[in-house]
MIKE-799920 format. One record per residue (C-alpha): residue in three letters; y, z, x; residue number from 0. Coordinates in pm, whole numbers, plus 50000, padded with zeros to 5 digits. Each point is the difference from the previous one (the first is absolute). Example, Ala and Ser with C-alpha at 12.3 -4.5 7.8 and 13.67 -1.06 7.14 Angstrom:
// MIKE-799920
PT  Ala  49550  50780  51230  0
PT  Ser  50344  49934  50137  1
This chain:
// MIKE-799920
PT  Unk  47229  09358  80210  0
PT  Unk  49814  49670  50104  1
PT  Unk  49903  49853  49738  2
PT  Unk  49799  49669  50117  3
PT  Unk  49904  49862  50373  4
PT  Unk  49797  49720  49981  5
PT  Unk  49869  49799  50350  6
PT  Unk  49881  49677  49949  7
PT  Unk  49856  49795  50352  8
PT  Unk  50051  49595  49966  9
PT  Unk  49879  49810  50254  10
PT  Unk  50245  49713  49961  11
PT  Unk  49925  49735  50298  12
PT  Unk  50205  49764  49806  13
PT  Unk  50313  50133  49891  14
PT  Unk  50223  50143  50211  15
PT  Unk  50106  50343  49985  16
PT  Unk  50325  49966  49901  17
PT  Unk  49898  49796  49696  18
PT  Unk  49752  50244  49914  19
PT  Unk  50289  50270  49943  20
PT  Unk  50193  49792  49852  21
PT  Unk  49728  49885  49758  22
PT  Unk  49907  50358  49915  23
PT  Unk  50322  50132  49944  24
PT  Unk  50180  49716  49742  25
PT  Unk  49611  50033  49825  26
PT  Unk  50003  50341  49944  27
PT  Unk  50372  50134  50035  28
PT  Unk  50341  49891  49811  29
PT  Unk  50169  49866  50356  30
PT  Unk  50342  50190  49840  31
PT  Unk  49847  50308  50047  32
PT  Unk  49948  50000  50332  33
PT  Unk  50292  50208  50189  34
PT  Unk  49900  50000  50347  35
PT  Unk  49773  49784  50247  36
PT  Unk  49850  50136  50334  37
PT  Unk  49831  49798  50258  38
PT  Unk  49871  50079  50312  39
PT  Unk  49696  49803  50280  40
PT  Unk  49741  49954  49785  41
PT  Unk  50141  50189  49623  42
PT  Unk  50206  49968  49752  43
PT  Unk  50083  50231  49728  44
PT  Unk  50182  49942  49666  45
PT  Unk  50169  50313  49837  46
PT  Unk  50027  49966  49638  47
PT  Unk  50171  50173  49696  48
PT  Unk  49905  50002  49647  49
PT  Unk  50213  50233  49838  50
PT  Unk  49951  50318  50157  51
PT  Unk  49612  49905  50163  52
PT  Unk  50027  49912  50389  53
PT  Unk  49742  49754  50112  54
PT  Unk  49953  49930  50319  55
PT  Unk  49745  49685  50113  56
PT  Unk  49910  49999  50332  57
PT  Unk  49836  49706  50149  58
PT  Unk  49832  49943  50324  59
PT  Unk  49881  49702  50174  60
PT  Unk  49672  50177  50197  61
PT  Unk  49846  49741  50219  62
PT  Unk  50023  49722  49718  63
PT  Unk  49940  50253  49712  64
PT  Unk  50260  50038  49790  65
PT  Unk  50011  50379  49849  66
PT  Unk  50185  50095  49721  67
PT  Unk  50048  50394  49938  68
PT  Unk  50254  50089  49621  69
PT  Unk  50137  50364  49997  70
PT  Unk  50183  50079  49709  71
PT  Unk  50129  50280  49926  72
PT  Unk  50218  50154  49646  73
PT  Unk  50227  50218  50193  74
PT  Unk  50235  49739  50194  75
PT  Unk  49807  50055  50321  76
PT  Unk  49720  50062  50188  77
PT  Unk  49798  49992  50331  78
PT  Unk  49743  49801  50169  79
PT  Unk  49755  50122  50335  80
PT  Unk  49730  49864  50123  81
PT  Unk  49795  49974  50323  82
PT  Unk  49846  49748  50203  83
PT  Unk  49816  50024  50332  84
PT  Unk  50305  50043  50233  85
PT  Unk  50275  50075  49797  86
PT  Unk  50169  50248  49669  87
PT  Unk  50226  49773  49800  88
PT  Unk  50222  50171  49725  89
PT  Unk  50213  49787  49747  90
PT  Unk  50286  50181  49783  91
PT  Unk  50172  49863  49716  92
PT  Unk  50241  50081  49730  93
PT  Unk  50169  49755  49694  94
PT  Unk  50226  50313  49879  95
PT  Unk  50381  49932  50040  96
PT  Unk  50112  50327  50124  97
PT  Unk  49756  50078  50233  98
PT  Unk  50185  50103  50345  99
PT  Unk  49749  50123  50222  100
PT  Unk  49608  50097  50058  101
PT  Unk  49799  50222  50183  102
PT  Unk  49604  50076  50091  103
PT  Unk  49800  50106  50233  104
PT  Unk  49692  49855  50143  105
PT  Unk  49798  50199  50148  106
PT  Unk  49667  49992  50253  107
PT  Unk  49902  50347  49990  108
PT  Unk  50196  50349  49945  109
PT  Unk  50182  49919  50393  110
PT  Unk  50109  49696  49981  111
PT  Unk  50236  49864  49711  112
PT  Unk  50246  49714  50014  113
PT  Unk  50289  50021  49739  114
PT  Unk  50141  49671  49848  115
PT  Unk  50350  50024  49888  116
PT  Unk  50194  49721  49879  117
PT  Unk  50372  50060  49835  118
PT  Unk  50320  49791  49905  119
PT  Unk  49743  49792  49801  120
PT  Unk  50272  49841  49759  121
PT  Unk  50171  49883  50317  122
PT  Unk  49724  49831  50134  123
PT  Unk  49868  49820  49692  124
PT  Unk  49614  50026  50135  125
PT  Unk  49754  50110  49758  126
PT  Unk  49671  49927  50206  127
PT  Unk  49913  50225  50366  128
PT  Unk  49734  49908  50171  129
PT  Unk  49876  50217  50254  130
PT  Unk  49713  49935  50266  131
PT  Unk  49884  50339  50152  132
PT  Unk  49700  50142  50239  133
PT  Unk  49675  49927  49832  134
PT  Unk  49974  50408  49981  135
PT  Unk  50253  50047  49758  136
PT  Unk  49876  49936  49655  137
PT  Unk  50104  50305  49787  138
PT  Unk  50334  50010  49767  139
PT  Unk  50155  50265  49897  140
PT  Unk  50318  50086  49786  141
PT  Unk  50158  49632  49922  142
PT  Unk  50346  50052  49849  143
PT  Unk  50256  49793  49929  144
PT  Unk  50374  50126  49884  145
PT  Unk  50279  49891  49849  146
PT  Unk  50335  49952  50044  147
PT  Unk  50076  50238  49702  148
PT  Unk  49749  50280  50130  149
């Protein structure tokens, strides 16, 4: 269940980007609770645990604009997708300890379905995915993550 996403545009000609994340995140955010950083170009995401809430704050530097997107969600993970002009992007997260792998399936019409499958999650210690698919794809279906007790 998401429980909050919240976009906020700052036009911030002064202060760089990277002190604008920075900024937001010790303002808002106990810096402890952050378990896992992801940067990439132009964003950076924080993922963030608060007892059994995952929050994930995703920032991007647009052009100059600085955006600022919070999911949170009250089961230990969640999912992200949105769409711009050329491109699907899909963000996955988890804060649960013994979470092993995840699965969907993203889908651009009954034909044509990609499946996302990521396992042997304890080994690789990443708890953010971040996925950049055809602009067509923009439906998610049947997001499940399992355990290593199953």
């Amino acid at each position: 269940m998401i429980l909050l996403c919240l976009i906020v545009f700052v036009s911030c000609k002064t202060q760089s980007f990277e002190d604008f994340e920075f900024q937001y995140i010790y303002e808002h955010f106990n810096v402890q609770d952050v378990i896992e950083t992801y940067t990439k170009k132009n964003i950076k995401m924080y993922l963030i645990k608060e007892e059994q809430v995952a929050r994930l704050v995703y920032f991007e530097n647009h052009n100059g604009n600085y955006q600022v997107e919070e999911i949170c969600t009250e089961n230990g993970y969640g999912s992200y997708l949105f769409t711009d002009a050329k491109n699907t992007y899909l963000i996955i997260f988890y804060v649960l300890e013994d979470v092993d792998s995840f699965r969907c399936n993203l889908m651009k019409d009954e034909s044509s379905k990609i499946e996302i499958w990521e396992e042997n999650l304890q080994i690789r210690q990443q708890h953010i995915f971040y996925y950049v698919l055809d602009r067509d794809y923009q439906q998610m279906h049947d997001l499940t993550f399992e355990s290593l007790s199953k």
